[in-house]
C-alpha positions in Angstrom: -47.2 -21.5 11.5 -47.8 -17.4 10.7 -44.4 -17.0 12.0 -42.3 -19.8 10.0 -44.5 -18.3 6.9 -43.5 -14.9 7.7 -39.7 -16.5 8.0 -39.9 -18.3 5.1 -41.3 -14.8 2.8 -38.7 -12.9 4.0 -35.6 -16.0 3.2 -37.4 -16.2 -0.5 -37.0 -12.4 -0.7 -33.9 -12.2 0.3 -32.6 -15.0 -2.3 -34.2 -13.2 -4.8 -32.8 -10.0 -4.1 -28.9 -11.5 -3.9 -29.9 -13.3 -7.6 -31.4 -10.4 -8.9 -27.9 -8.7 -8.6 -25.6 -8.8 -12.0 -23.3 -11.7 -11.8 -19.9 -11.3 -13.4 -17.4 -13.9 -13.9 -13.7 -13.4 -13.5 -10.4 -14.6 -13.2 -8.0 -14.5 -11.2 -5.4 -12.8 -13.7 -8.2 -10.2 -14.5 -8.1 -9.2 -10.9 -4.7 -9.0 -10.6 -4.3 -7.0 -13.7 -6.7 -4.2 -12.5 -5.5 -4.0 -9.4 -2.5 -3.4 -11.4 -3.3 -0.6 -12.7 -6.1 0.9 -10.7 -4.8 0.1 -7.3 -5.1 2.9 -5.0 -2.5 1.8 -2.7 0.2 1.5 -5.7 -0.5 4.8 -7.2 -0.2 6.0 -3.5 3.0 4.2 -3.2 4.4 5.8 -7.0 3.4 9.0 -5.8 5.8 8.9 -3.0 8.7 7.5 -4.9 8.0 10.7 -7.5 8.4 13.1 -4.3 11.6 11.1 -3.3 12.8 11.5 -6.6 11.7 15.5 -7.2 13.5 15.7 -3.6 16.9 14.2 -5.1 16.7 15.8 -8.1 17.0 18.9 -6.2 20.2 17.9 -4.9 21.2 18.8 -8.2 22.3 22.4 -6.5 25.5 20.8 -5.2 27.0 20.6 -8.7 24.9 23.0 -10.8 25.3 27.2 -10.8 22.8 28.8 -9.7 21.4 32.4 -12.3 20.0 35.1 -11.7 18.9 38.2 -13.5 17.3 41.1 -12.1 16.3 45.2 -13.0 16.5 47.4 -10.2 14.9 51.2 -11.2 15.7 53.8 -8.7 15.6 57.5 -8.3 18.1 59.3 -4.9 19.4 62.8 -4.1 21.9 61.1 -2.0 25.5 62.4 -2.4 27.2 58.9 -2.4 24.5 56.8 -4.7 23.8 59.8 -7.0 27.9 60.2 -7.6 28.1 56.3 -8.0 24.9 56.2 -10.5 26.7 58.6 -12.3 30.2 56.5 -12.3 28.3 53.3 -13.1 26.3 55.3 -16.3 30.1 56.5 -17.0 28.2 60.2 -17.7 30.4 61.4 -15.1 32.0 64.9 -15.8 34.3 67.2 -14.0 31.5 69.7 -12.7 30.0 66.6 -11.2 33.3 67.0 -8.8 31.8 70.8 -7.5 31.6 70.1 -3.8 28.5 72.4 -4.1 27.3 69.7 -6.6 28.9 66.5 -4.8 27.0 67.7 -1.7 23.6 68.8 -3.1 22.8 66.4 -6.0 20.4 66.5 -8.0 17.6 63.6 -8.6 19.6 61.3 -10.5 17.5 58.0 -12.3 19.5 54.9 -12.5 18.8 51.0 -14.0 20.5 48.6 -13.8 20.2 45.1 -15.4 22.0 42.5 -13.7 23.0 38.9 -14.4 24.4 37.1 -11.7 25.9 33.1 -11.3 27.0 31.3 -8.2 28.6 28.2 -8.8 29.5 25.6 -6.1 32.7 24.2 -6.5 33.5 22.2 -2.5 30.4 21.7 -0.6 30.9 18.4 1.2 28.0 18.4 3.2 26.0 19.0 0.4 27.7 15.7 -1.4 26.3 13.6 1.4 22.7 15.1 1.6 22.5 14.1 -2.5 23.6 10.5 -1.6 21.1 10.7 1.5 18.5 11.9 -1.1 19.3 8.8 -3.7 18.9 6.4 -1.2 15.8 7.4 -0.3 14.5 7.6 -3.4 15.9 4.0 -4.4 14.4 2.8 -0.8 10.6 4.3 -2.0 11.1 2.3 -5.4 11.2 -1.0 -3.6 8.6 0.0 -1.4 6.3 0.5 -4.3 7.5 -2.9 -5.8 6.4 -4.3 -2.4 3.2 -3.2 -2.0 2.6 -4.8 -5.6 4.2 -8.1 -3.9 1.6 -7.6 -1.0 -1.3 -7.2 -3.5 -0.5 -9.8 -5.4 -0.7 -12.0 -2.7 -3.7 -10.0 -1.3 -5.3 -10.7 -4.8 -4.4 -13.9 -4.2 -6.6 -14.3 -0.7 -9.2 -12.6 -1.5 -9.9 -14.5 -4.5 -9.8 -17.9 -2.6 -12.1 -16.5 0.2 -14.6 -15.7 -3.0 -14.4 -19.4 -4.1 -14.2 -20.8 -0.6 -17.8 -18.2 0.2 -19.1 -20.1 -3.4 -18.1 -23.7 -2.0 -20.2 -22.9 1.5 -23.4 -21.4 -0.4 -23.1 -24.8 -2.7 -22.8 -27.2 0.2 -25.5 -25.4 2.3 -28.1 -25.4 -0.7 -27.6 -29.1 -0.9 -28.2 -29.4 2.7 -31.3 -27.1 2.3 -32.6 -29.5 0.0 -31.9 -32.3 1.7 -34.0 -30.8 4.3 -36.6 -30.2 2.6 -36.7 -33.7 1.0 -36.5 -35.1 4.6 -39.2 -32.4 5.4 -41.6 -33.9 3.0 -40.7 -37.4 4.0 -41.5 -36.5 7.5 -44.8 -35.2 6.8 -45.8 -38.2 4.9 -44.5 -40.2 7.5 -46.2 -37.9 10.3 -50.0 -38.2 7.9 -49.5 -42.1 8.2 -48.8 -42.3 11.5 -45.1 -43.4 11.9 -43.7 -40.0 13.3 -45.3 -37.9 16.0 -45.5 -33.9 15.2 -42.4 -33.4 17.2 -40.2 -35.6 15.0 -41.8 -32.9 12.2 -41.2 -29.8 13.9 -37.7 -30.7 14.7 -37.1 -31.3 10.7 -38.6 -27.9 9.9 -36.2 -26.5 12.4 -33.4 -28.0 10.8 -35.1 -26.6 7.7 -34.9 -22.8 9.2 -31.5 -23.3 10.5 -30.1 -24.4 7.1 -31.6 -21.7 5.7 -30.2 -19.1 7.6 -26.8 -20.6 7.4 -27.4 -20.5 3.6 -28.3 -16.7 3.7 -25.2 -15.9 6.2 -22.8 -17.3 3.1 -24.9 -15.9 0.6 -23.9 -12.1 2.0 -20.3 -13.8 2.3 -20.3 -14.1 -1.2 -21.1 -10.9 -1.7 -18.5 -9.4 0.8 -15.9 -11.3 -1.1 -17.1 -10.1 -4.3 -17.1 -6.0 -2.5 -13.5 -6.7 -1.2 -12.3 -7.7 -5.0 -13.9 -4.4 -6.1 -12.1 -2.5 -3.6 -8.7 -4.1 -4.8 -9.7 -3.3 -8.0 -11.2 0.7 -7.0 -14.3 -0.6 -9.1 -17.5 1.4 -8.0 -19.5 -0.7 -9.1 -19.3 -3.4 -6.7 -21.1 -5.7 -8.6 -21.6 -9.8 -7.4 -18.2 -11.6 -9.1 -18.2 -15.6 -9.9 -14.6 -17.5 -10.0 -14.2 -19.0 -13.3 -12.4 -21.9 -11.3 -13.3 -23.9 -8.5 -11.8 -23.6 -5.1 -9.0 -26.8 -5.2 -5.8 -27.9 -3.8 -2.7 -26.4 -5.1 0.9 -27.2 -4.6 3.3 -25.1 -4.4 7.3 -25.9 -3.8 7.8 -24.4 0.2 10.4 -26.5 1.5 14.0 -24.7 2.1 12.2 -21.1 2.4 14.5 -18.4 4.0 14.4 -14.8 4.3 16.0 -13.0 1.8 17.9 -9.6 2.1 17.4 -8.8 -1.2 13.6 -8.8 -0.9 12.5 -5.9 -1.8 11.1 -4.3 1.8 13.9 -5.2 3.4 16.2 -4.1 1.1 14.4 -0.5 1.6 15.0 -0.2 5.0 18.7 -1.4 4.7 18.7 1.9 2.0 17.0 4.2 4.7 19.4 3.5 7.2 22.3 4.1 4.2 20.4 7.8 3.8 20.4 8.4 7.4 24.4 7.3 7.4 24.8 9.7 4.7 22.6 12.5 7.0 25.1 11.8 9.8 28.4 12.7 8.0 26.8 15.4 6.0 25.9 17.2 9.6 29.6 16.3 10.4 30.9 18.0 7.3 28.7 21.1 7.7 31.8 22.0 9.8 34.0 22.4 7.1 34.1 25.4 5.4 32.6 25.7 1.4 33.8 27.2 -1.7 32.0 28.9 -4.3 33.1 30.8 -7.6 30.7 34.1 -8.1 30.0 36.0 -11.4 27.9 38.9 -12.6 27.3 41.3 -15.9 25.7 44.5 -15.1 23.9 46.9 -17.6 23.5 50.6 -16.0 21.3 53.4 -17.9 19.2 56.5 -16.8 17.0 54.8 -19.1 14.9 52.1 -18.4 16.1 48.3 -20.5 18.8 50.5 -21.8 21.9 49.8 -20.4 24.6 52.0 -22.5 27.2 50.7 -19.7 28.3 47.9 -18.4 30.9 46.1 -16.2 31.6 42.3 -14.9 32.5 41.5 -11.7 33.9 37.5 -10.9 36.0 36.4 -8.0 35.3 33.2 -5.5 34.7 33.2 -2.1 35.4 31.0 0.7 32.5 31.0 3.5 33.3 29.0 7.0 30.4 29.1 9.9 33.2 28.7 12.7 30.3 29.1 15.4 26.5 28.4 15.7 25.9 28.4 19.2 25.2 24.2 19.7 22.5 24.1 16.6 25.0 22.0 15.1 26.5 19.6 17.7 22.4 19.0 18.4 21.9 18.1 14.6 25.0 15.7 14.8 23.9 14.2 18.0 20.2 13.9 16.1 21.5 12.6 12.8 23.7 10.2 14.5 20.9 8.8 17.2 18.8 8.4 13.7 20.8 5.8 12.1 21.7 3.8 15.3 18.1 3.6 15.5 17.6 2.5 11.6 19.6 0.0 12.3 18.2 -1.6 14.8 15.3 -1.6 13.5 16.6 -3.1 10.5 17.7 -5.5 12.5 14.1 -6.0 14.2 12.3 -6.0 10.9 14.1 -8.6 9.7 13.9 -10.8 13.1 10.5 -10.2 12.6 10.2 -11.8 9.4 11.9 -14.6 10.2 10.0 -15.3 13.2 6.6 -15.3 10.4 8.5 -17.5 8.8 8.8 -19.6 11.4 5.1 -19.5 12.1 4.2 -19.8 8.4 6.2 -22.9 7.7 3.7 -24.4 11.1 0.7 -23.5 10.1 1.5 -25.1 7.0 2.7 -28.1 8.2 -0.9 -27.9 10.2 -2.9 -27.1 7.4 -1.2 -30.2 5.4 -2.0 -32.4 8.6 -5.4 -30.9 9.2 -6.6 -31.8 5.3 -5.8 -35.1 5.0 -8.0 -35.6 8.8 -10.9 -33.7 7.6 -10.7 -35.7 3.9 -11.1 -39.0 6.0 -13.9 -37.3 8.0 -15.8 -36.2 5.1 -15.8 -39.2 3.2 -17.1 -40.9 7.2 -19.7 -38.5 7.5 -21.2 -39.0 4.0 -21.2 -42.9 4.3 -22.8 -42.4 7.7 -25.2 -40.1 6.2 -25.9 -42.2 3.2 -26.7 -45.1 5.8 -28.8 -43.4 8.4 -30.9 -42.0 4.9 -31.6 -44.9 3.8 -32.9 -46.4 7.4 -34.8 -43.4 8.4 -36.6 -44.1 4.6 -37.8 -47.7 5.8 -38.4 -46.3 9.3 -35.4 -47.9 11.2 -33.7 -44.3 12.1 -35.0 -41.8 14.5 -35.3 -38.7 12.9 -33.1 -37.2 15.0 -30.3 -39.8 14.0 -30.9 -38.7 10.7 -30.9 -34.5 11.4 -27.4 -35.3 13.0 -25.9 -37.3 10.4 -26.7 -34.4 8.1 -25.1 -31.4 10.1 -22.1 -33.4 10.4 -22.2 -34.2 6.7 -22.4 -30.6 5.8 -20.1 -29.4 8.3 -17.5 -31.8 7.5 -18.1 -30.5 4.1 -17.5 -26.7 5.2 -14.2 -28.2 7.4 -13.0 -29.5 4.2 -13.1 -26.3 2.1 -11.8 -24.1 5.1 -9.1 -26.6 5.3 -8.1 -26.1 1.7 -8.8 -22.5 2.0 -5.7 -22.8 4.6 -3.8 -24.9 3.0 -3.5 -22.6 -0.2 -3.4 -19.6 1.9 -0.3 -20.6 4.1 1.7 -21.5 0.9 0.8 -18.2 -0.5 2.2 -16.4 2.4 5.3 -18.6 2.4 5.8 -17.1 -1.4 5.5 -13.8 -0.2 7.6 -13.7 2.6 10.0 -15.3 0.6 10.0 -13.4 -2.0 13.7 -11.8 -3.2 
């Protein structure tokens, strides 16, 4: 008797803990608006399309010039670069052309201020890596608007496992009072006679049993409730109530096909376009590239002076004939790259189809399986009823009675899984279906 005391202390304690916590009602659009903006996962996933976008944007280089400006300060006693300071400064005079004086300069200072431009004009290769680039980028937008599919849909089963945890602590605190109802019948019976103490004993294990079970969902509540906060990246992982009830819903799944326009597919069919593009760009760093070249120089002995100046333009044509096999590797690479993005393209979306497949079953299952465990519920509560009312005018044997209630309450539990299911399989249809 000390020990179902001690058992029944700690159970009270426990309850009161779990109610003690702050209980916060929500919706299921309230979750899935913070998640939509606090989502860890989504910012993650905007963060890599910004990266994929900076890396694009830097493809700008293929069309853009490219400016520099620099000021170079330098002091030489060499013949050559003291007689071409000199030119440069146009302070040459004829006794700079002493020979004793062209061979034995003096320290001459020079600065020179220089602006310089390089502007592409053919770079083929360079083309292909900016449409490479853009389809990357575009493939890491519809990720990101996949992963808000996926926790929409996440949203969407967590949610449901919060009301299904709610439905199993309400049906297991009926059957705990059941128990104890039958508990104190029992004991009246057991004081007059009728039962024997086994018949009791056996109801206060029934008693324990229920009560663990009820404690079990009680701490599934509240994993449900942590999991929402997570979605949400709430730290406060406070105990959430569903404004609605866990119910049937019905959703339209008939017809369902994978799409190519949904979105995560449509991202890989864009990464194997970049890695197309990465194939003939290595196969056009063969050709050779053009560039037009440009610069203004200021020259002083001064320092930010610059009393002279001169331009210099021109273009230049630039052709790597030979570098060793580095680039027949990178085509070989490049081209091994997109074979392989295309089959597994081709994979991913064999893939889907085959958890389509599966989905569109376990729906079928689930539709099958609820309308058995509706007729077994409403069996198992006439029973129940029944055996109750015998075991009250002492034609039942208590252990009748015990079974007809743990099938009652399990049937109960069957039921709520069942629509848990039910709801869950047509959720994923949606998602996978999604365009």
């Amino acid at each position: 008797m000390k020990k179902h005391f001690y058992i029944s202390l700690l159970m009270a304690a426990l309850t009161f803990s779990s109610q003690a916590q702050e209980l916060v009602p929500i919706t299921k659009t309230e979750v899935l608006s913070k998640v939509s903006e606090n989502n860890n996962s989504i910012k993650i996933s905007e963060q890599e399309f910004n990266v994929a976008r900076a890396e694009y944007r830097q493809t700008n280089a293929v069309f853009l010039p490219n400016i520099t400006a620099s000021h170079t300060a330098m002091a030489t006693t060499n013949p050559l670069m003291a007689f071409g300071s000199k030119l440069n400064q146009e302070i040459l005079t004829s006794s700079d052309f002493n020979p004793a004086q062209l061979n034995n300069p003096s320290q001459i200072e020079n600065y020179t201020t220089k602006f310089e431009i390089v502007q592409p004009l053919i770079n083929l290769d360079g083309i292909y890596h900016r449409k490479a680039a853009k389809s990357k980028m575009e493939a890491m937008s519809l990720k990101t608007t996949r992963t808000q599919e996926y926790l929409v849909f996440e949203v969407e089963k967590a949610y449901m496992q919060l009301q299904l945890a709610y439905k199993a602590v309400d049906v297991l605190a009926k059957a705990r009072d059941a128990a104890n109802a039958n508990l104190k019948l029992a004991n009246n019976s057991f004081k007059q006679g009728y039962l024997q103490r086994a018949d009791v004993l056996t109801v206060e294990v029934r008693v324990t049993e229920v009560q663990n079970q009820l404690y079990n969902a009680k701490s599934n509540v509240q994993n449900a409730s942590n999991y929402l906060s997570f979605l949400m990246n709430d730290d406060a992982y406070v105990m959430y109530t569903p404004i609605d009830s866990l119910a049937v819903t019905k959703l339209t799944v008939e017809n369902k096909i994978i799409s190519e326009n949904r979105s995560d597919i449509k991202a890989m069919q864009l990464a194997s376009n970049a890695y197309e593009s990465m194939n003939k760009a290595d196969k056009l760093a063969f050709l050779p590239r053009l560039n037009a070249f440009g610069s203004y120089e200021l020259y002083d002995d001064k320092v930010f002076q610059g009393d002279a100046n001169g331009y210099l333009f021109g273009a230049q044509l630039t052709w790597d004939i030979f570098q060793g096999a580095k680039r027949f590797g990178k085509v070989e690479k490049s081209k091994a790259q997109f074979e392989k993005s295309k089959l597994e393209y081709q994979h991913y979306v064999s893939q889907s189809n085959l958890d389509l497949n599966k989905a569109k079953r376990a729906f079928l299952d689930a539709e099958n399986k609820l309308k058995l465990t509706t007729l077994a519920l409403e069996q198992s509560e006439e029973s129940l009823r029944i055996r109750t009312n015998r075991f009250k005018e002492g034609l039942e044997k208590t252990s009748d009675l015990l079974l007809a209630e743990t099938q009652f309450a399990q049937k109960q539990l069957e039921y709520y899984q069942t629509i848990f299911e039910y709801n869950y399989t047509q959720a994923y249809l949606q998602f996978l279906t999604k365009e």
